[in-house]
SETIVEX-813314 format. One line per 2 residues: their letters; for each residue x, y, z of C-alpha. Coordinates in pm, whole numbers, plus 50000, padded with zeros to 5 digits. Example, Ala and Ser with C-alpha at 12.3 -4.5 7.8 and 13.67 -1.06 7.14 Angstrom:
% SETIVEX-813314
as> 51230/49550/50780 ~ 51367/49894/50714 $
% end
This chain:
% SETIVEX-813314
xx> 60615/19494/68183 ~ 60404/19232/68399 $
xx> 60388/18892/68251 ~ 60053/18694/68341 $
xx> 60088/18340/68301 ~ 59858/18060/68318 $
xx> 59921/17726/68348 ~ 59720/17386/68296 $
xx> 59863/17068/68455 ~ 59762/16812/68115 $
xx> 59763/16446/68241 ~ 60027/16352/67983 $
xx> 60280/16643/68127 ~ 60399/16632/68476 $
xx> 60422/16896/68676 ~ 60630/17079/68973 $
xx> 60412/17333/69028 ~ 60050/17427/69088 $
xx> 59873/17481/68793 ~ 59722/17885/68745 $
xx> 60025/18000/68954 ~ 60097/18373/68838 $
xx> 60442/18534/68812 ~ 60516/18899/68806 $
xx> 60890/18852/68767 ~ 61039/19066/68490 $
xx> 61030/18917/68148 ~ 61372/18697/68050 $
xx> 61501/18637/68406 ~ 61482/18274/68358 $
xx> 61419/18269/68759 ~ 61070/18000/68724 $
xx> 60842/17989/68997 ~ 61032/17877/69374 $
xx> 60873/17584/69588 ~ 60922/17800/69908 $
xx> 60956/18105/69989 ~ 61286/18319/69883 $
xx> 61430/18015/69758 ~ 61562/18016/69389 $
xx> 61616/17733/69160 ~ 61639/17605/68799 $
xx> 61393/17737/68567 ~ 61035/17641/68612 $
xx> 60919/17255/68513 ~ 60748/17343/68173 $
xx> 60407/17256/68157 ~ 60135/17286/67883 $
xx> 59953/17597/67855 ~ 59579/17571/67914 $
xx> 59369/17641/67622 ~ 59193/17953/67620 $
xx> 58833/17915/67452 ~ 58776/18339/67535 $
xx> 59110/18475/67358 ~ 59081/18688/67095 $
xx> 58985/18581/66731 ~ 58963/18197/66881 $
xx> 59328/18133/66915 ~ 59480/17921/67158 $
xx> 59752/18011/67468 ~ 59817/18259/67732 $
xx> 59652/18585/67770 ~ 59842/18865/67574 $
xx> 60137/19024/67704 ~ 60019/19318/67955 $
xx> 59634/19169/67966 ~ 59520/19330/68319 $
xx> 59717/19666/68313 ~ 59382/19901/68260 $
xx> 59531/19914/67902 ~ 59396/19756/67589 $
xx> 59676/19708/67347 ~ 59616/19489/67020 $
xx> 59558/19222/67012 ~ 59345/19256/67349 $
xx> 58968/19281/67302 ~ 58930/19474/67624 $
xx> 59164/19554/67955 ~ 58964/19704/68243 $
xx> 59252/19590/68426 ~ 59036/19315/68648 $
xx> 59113/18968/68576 ~ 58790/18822/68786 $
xx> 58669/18588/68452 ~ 58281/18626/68631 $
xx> 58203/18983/68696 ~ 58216/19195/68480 $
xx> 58215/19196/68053 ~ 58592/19175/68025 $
xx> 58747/18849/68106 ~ 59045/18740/68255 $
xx> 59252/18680/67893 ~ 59147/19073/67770 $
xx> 58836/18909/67561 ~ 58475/19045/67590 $
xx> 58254/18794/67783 ~ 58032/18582/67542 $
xx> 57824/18321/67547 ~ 58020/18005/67485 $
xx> 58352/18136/67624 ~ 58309/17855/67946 $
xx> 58298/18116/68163 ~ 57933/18238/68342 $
xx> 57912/18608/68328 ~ 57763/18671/68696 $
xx> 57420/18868/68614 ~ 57419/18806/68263 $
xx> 57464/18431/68183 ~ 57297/18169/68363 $
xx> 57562/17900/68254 ~ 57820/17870/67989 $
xx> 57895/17530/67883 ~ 58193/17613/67558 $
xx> 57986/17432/67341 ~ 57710/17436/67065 $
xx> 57498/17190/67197 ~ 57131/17301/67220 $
xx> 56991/17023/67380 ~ 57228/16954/67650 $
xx> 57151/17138/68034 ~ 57329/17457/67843 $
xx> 57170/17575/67544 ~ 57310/17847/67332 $
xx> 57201/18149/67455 ~ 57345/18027/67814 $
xx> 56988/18149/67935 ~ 56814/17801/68020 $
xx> 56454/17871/67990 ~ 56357/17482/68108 $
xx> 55970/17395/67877 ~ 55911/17686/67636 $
xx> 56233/17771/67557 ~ 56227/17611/67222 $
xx> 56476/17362/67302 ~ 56416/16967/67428 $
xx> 56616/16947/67725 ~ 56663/16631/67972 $
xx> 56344/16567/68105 ~ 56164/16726/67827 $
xx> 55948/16485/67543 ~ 55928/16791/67327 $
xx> 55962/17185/67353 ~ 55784/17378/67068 $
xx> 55838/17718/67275 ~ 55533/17791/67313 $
xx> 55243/17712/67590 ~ 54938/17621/67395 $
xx> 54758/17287/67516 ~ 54625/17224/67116 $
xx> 54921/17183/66929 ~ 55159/16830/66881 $
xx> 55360/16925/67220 ~ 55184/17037/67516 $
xx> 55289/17378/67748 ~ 55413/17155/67929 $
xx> 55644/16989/67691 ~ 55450/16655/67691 $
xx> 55371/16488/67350 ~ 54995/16544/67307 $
xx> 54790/16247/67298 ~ 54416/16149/67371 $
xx> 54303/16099/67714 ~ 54543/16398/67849 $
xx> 54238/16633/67861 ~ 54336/16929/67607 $
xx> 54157/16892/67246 ~ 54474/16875/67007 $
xx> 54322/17084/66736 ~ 54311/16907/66398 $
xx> 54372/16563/66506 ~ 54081/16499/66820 $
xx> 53733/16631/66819 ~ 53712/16586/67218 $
xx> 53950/16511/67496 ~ 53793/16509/67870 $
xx> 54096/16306/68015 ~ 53944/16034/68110 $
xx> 53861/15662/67981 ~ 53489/15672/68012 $
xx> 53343/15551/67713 ~ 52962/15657/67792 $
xx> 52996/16061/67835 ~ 53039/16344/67623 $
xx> 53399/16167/67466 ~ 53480/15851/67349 $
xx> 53829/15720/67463 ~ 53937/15721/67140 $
xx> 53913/16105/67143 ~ 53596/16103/66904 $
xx> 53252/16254/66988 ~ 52987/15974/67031 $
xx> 52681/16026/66822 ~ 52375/15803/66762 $
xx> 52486/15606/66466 ~ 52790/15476/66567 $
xx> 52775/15137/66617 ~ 52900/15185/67024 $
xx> 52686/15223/67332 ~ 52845/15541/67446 $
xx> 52759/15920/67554 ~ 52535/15889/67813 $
xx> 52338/15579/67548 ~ 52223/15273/67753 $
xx> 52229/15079/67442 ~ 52348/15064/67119 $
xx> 52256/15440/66938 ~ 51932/15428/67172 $
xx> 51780/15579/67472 ~ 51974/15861/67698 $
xx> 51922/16271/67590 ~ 52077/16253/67233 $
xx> 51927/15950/67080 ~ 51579/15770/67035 $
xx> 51403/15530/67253 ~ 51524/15202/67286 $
xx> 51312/14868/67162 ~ 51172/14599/67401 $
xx> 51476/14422/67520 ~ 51733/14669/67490 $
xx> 51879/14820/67790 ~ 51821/15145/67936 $
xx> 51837/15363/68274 ~ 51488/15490/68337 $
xx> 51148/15434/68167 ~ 51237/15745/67982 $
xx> 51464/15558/67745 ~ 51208/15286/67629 $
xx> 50965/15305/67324 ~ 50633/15199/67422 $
xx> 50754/14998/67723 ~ 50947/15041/68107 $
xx> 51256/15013/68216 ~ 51306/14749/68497 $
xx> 51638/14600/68609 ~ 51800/14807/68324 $
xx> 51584/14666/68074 ~ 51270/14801/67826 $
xx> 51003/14537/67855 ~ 50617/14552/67878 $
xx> 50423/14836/68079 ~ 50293/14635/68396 $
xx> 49919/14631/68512 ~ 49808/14792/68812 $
xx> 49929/14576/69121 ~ 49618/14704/69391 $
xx> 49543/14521/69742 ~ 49193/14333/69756 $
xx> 48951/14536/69784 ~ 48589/14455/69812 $
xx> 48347/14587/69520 ~ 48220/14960/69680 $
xx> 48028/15251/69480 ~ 48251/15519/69582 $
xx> 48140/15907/69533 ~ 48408/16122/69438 $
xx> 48359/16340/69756 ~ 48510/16021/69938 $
xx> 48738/15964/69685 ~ 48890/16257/69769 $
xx> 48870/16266/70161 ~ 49059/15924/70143 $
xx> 49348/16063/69942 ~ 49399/16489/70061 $
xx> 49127/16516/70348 ~ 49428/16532/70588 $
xx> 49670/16707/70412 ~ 49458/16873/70185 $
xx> 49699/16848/69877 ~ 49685/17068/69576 $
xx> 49439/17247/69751 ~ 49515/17574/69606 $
xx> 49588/17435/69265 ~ 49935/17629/69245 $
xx> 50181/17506/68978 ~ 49927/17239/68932 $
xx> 49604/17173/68714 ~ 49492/16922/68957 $
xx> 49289/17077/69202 ~ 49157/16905/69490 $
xx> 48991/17163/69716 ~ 48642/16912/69675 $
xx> 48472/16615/69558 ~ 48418/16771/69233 $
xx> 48735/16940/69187 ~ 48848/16651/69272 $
xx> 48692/16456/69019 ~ 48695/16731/68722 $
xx> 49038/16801/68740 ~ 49165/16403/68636 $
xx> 48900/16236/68503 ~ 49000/16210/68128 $
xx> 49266/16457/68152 ~ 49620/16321/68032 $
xx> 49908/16278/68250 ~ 50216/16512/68194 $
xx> 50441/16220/68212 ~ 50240/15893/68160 $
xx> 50105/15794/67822 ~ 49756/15713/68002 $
xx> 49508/15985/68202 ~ 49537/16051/68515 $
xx> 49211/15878/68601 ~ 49038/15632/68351 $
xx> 48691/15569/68475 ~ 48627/15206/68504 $
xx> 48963/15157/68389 ~ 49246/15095/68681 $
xx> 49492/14978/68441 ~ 49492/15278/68261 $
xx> 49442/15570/68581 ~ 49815/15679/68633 $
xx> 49674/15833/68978 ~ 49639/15470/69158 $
xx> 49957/15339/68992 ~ 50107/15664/69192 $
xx> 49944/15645/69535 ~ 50037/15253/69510 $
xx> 50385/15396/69462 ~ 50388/15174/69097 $
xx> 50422/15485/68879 ~ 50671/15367/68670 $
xx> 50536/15044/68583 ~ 50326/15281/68343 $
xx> 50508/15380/67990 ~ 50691/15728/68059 $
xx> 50575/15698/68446 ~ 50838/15846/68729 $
xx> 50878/16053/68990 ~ 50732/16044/69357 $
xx> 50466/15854/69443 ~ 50103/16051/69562 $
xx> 50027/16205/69834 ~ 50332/16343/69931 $
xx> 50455/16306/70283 ~ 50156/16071/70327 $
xx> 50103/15718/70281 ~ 49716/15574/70216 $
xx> 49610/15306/70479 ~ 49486/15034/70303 $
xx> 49130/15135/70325 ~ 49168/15480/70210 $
xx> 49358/15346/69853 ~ 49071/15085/69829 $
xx> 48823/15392/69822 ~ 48978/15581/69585 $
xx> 49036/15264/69401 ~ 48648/15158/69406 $
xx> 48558/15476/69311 ~ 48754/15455/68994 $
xx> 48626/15121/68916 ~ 48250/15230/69003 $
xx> 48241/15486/68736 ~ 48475/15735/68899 $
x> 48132/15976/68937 $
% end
């Protein structure tokens, strides 16, 4: 019967031969391996025999006697008579392949490492799955084999923590991933509101003014005259409403019909009234349509008569619109800008009587 023998070179054994040399001399010659061809000699140097992690029931030493004849005899797991160790589910000492043997079963295993480490570059089902396998490998913070974003370890195997923009559920109410303080989330992963003590989401001051909270006081800051109580908002700041800044005009009585050639004779604004209440197709339409009539935006009417302080329409074709408590937008006429003598008309005419 064939012998199979393998041979390990151990560091504290020297050797004369290669190590894994295979002899199919007939058992008991004592003829040992030859260092060239047809030459005999004295038995083989003996040398330590590797051990074999695969053999059968975990023992140590050489494959059994007859391991790669096609024929499984005890104690031989298997013998398909093919002593490639990668290829196939027999391996070269006549044990089924398994994970942990050392050897990587081509198709089946992606590595085989011997050991029981989980952690290590092999883990114990000699599948490496890399983040979601369940297992912290190198390069890994944590694996919880999963891919959710809102749990303790992110899907991709990062620690969760504010400011990485997914809401870790239970522990932060917000997380947009970035370390803007006056948005939607605080950077300490906590949703602003309007009692908190901190100038933040989208507040210009302290729990005041933006689209959550209340108007801010005289003297706190803000961003447009829509974040001030009773006042405007200049260089970021709610102070006083402003009077009416005009050019010098000389005293005139004014009709309205001139009124309103000055300001839409050439451009005849709001002429059809659409998506508008003003209409300024005349004099009296003109006049009719703003005289006492409050502004949409400003907390004065559009035309006070006698009043210019208090007429948001000059404080808009003098482009001084938000000078005025809750004034904004684009100053009047659009597309046109008054000469001097046409916003002294319409001024006069307010401050005759605005008939």
């Amino acid at each position: 019967m064939r012998t199979l023998v393998l041979s390990l070179c151990l560091a504290a054994t020297a050797c004369g031969t290669d190590p894994g040399v295979a002899t199919d001399e007939p058992a008991g010659t004592g003829v040992g391996p030859t260092s060239e061809a047809g030459e005999t000699g004295e038995p083989a140097t003996t040398v330590a025999s590797a051990t074999m992690s695969d053999s059968p029931g975990g023992s140590t030493g050489q494959p059994p006697e007859g391991c790669g004849d096609g024929v499984t005899e005890s104690p031989e797991e298997c013998d398909f008579g093919d002593l490639n160790a990668d290829d196939g589910p027999c391996t070269l000492s006549c044990t089924f392949a398994r994970c942990g043997d050392g050897l990587v079963y081509a198709g089946v295993e992606v590595c085989d490492d011997g050991n029981l480490i989980e952690s290590d570059d092999c883990p114990n089902d000699c599948v490496p799955g890399g983040c979601g396998n369940g297992f912290v490998e190198p390069g890994e913070a944590c694996d919880d084999g999963n891919d959710s974003q809102e749990d303790a370890c992110l899907g991709i195997c990062e620690e969760a923590r504010c400011g990485d923009g997914f809401v870790h559920a239970g522990v932060e109410e917000c997380d947009d991933g970035d370390d803007d303080d006056n948005d939607q989330c605080t950077t300490t992963c906590v949703a602003p509101t309007c009692s908190d003590g901190v100038a933040n989401g989208y507040e210009p001051d302290v729990d005041c003014g933006g689209p959550y909270c209340g108007k801010c006081s005289l003297g706190e800051g803000c961003f447009n005259n829509g974040d001030c109580d009773q006042a405007v908002c200049k260089q970021q700041e709610c102070v006083p409403p402003m009077p009416l800044m005009p050019p010098d005009c000389a005293p005139a009585q004014v009709s309205a019909g001139q009124a309103w050639q000055a300001v839409v004779g050439a451009c005849n604004c709001h002429g059809k009234g659409v998506g508008t209440a003003l209409i300024f197709k005349d004099g009296p339409s003109f006049r009719d349509s703003m005289v006492g009539v409050p502004s949409t935006m400003a907390t004065i009417d559009i035309v006070t008569a006698g009043d210019v302080d208090r007429s948001y329409l000059l404080f808009k074709l003098l482009n001084q619109q938000t000078n005025v408590v809750g004034g904004g937008g684009n100053p009047m006429p659009i597309g046109k800008v008054l000469t001097e003598g046409q916003l002294c008309t319409v001024i006069e005419w307010v401050r005759s009587g605005a008939n």
